[in-house]
C-alpha positions in Angstrom: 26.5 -67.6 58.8 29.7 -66.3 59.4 31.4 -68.2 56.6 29.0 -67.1 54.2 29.8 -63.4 55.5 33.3 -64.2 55.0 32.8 -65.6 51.6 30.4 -62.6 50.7 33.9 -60.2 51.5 35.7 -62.2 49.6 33.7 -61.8 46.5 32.9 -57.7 47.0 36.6 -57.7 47.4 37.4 -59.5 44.1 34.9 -57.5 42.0 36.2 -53.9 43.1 39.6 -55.4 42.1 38.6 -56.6 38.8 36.1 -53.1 38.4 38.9 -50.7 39.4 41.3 -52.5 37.5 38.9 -52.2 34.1 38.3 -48.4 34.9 41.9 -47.8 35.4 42.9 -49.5 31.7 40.4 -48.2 29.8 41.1 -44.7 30.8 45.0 -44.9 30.8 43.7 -46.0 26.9 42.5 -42.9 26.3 38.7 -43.4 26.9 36.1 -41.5 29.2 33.4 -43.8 29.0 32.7 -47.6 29.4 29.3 -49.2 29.1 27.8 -45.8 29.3 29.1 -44.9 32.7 32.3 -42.5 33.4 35.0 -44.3 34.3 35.8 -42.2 37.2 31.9 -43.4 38.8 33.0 -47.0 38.0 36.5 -46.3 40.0 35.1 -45.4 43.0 31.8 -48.1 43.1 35.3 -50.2 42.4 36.2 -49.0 45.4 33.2 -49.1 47.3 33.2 -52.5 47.0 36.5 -53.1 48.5 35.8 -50.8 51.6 32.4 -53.1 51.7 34.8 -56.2 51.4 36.7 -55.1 54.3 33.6 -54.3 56.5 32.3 -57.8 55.9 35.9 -59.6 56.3 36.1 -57.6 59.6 32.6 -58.2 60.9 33.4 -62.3 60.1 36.6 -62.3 62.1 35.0 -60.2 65.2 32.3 -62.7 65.0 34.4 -65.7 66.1 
């Protein structure tokens, strides 16, 4: 259980990477907009999902 929690921070962390990343060269490109969301709302659920990363890393290694 606690690898797959481990594994499950892993991968939150890894997609807020990739969709922070994505927000922030699109709009340093000039845009507003991607996929019909602002890019400032896909910044922060980037974000979010690195926090959420970090929870679930930290609640794996307090686990063992």
């Amino acid at each position: 259980m606690k690898n797959s929690i481990g594994l499950l921070g892993t991968a939150a962390g890894a997609l807020g990477v990739l969709v922070t990343a994505a927000a922030g060269i699109v709009r340093l490109s000039g845009h507003y907009h991607l996929g019909g969301f602002e890019l400032m709302t896909l910044f922060n659920g980037g974000v979010g999902l690195m926090v959420a990363g970090c929870l679930f890393k930290l609640h794996a290694l307090g686990a063992r």
